[in-house]
C-alpha positions as CSV (number, residue, x, y, z in Angstrom):
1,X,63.4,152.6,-1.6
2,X,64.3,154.8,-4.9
3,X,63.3,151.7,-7.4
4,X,59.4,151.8,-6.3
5,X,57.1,155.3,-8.3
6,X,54.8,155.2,-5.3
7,X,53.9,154.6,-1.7
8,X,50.8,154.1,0.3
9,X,49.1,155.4,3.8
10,X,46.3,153.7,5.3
11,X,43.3,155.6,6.9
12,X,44.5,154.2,10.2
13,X,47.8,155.9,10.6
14,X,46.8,159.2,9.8
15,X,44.5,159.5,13.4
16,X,47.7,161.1,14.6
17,X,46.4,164.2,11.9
18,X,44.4,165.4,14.2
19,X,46.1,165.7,17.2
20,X,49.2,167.8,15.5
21,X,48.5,171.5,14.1
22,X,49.3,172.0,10.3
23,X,52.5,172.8,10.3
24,X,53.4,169.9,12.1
25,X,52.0,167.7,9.4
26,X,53.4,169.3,6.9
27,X,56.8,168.4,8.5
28,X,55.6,165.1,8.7
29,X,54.3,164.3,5.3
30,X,57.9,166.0,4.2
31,X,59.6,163.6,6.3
32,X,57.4,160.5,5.3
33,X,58.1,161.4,1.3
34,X,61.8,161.9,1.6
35,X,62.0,158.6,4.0
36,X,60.2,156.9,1.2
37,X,62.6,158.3,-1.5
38,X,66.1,157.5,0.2
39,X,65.5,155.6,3.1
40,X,67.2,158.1,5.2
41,X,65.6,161.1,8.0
42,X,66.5,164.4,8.1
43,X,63.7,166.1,10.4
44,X,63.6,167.5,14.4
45,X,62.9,165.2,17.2
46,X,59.1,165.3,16.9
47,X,59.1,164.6,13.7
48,X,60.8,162.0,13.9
49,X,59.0,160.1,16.7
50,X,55.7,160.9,14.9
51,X,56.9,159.8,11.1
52,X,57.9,155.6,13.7
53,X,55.0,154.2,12.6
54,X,54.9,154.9,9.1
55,X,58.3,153.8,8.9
56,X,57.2,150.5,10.1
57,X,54.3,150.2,7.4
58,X,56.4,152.0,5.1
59,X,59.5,149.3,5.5
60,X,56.5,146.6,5.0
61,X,55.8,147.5,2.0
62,X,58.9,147.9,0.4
63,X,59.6,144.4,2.0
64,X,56.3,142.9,-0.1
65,X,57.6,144.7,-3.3
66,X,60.9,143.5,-3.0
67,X,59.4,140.1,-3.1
68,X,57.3,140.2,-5.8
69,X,59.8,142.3,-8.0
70,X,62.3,139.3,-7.4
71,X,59.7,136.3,-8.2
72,X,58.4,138.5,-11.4
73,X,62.4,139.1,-12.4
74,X,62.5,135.1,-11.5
75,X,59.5,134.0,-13.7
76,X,61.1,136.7,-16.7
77,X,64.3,134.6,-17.1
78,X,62.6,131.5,-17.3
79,X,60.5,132.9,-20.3
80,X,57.9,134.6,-18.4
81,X,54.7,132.9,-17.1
82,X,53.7,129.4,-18.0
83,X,51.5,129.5,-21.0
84,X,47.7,128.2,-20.0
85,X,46.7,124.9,-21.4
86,X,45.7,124.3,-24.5
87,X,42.5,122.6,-22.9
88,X,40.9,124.6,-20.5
89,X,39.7,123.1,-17.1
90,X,36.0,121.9,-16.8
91,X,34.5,124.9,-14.4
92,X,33.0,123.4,-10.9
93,X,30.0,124.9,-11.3
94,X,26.2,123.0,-13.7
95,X,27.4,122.3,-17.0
96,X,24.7,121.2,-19.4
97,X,21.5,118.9,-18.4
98,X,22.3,115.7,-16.5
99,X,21.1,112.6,-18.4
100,X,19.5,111.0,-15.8
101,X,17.9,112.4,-13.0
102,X,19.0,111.9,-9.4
103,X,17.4,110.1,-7.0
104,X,15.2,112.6,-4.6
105,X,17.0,113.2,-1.3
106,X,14.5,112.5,1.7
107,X,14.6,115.0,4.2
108,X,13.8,113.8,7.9
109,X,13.8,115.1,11.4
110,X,11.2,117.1,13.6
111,X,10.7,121.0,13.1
112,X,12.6,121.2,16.4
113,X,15.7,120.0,14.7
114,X,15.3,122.0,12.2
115,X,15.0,125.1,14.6
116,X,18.2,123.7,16.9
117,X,20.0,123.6,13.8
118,X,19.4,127.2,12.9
119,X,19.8,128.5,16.4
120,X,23.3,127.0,16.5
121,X,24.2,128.5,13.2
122,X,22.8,132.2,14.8
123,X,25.3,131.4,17.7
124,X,28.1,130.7,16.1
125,X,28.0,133.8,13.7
126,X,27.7,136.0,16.4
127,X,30.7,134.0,18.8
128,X,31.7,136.6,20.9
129,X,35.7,137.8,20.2
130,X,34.9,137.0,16.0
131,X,34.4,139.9,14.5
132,X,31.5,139.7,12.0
133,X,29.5,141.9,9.5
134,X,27.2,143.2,11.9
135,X,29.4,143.7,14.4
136,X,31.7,145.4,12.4
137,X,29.2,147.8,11.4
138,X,27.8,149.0,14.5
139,X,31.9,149.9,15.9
140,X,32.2,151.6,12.5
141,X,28.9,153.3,13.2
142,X,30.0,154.6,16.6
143,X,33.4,155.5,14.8
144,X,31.7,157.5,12.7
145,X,28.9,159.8,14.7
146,X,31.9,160.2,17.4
147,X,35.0,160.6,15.0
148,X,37.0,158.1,17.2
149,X,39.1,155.0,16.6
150,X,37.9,152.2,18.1
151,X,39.6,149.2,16.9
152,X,37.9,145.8,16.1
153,X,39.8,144.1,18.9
154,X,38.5,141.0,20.7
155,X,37.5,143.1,24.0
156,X,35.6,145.0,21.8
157,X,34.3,143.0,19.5
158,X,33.2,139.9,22.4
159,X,30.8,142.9,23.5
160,X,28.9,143.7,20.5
161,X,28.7,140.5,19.8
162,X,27.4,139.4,22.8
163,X,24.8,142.0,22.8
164,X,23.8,140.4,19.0
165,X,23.5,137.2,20.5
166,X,21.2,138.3,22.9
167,X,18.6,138.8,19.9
168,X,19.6,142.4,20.1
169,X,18.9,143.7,16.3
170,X,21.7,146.0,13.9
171,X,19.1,148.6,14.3
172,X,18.8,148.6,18.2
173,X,22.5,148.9,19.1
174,X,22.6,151.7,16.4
175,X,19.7,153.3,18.6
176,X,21.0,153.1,21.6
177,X,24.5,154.5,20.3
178,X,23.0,157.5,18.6
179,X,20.6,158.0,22.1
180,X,24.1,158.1,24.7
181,X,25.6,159.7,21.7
182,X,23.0,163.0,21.8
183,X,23.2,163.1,25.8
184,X,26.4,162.9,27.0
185,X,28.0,164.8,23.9
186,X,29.3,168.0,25.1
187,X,29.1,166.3,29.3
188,X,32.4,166.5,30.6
189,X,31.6,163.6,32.7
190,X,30.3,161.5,30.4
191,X,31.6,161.8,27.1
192,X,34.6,159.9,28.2
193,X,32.0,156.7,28.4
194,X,30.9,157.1,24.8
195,X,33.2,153.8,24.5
196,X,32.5,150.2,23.8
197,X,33.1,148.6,27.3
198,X,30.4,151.1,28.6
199,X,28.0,151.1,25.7
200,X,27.9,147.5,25.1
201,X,28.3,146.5,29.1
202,X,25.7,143.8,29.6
203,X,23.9,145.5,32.8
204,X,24.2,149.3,31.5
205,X,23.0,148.4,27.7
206,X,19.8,146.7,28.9
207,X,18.9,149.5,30.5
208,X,19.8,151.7,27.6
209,X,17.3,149.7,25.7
210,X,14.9,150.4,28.1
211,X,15.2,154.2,27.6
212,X,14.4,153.8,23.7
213,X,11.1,154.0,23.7
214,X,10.8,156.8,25.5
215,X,13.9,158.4,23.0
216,X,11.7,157.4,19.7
217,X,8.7,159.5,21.0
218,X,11.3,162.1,21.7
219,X,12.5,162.4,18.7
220,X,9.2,162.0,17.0
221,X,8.1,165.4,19.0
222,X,5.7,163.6,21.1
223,X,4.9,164.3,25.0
224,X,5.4,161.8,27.8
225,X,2.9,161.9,29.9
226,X,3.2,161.5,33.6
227,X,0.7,159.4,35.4
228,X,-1.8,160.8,38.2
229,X,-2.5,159.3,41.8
230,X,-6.1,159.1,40.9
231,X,-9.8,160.6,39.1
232,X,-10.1,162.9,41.3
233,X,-6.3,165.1,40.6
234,X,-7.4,164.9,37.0
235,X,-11.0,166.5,38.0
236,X,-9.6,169.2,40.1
237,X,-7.1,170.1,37.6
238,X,-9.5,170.9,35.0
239,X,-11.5,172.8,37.5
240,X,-8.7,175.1,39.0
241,X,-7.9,175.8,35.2
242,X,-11.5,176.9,34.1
């Protein structure tokens, strides 16, 4: 590994940071540099079962650069890269004004159609197991407020998903992560279920959604206030005060 200047660590790996104190890291960023340098280990047993999976990635990459050192060394002793075209392609996108206009396309169909069509396109963005933007954002959300490591794997994702497909906004899910987030931090109980399969559970988040409201006004300093039986309670209260 001595020919490359440079080597890279991806956000990802370094979790295991935080579960070893400094001078164990400092062992292991010694370890990962000299491993990177001569391909060789020279560190105690810990060490060396923490630096495994940077040796995989690490091996990786020098396997990509390898590659593309030999196709660029390949392309130099044929003269280097082909020379572009004299004439340069005609780009795919409106060029100039068309001479003659097209024909108007006639759209038919009822408004129903219409709506089918869109509802079908809101399913399949949201097909539960694919990750996409929005799902993406709320497990990077909860990644972030709990500094955990929840990976966008299919179990995962299939939940938030689901949850989006239920009509279930970006904004809610965010809400109702924040809400469990506030009370059950610091709950040895329940700060173990500050997790996707019990956030995004299809029974449990409904009724997390249900407790919203009641959060907002919470947070907004307002005061629930608890219903009476009847007049009269309300009367007698206001009497026994005066």
């Amino acid at each position: 590994m001595a020919d490359k200047k440079s080597f890279i660590l991806h956000h990802d790996s370094l979790g295991i940071l935080d579960k070893i104190d400094d001078e164990q890291a400092g062992k292991l960023f010694k370890a990962i540099r000299t491993y990177s340098a001569t391909g060789q280990l020279d560190c105690d047993l810990i060490t060396e079962l923490l630096i495994h999976p940077f040796q995989m990635q690490l091996e990786r990459d020098q396997d990509k650069w390898n590659k593309i050192a030999e196709r660029n060394r390949n392309n130099g002793s044929k003269g280097g890269r082909p020379a572009n075209p004299k004439k340069p392609k005609q780009p795919t996108g409106f060029s100039g004004i068309p001479k003659e206009p097209k024909e108007p396309v006639s759209v038919s169909g009822s408004v129903n159609e219409s709506v089918s069509g869109s509802d079908s396109e809101r399913k399949e963005k949201h097909t539960p197991g694919k990750p996409n933007n929005d799902a993406l954002q709320i497990l990077c959300y909860l990644n972030e407020i709990r500094r955990s490591n929840f990976k966008p794997v299919a179990s995962n994702m299939k939940l938030i998903n689901a949850r989006l497909s239920e009509g279930h906004s970006l904004q809610e899910i965010n809400d109702v992560v924040l809400m469990k987030s506030k009370e059950w931090d610091g709950d040895p109980k329940m700060e173990k279920f500050i997790r996707p399969a019990t956030l995004f559970n299809a029974e449990k988040f409904n009724q997390y959604v249900g407790d919203l409201p009641a959060y907002h006004r919470e947070q907004a300093g307002e005061v629930d206030w608890l219903p009476v039986d009847n007049e009269k309670d309300i009367i007698e209260g206001v009497i026994d005060r005066g």
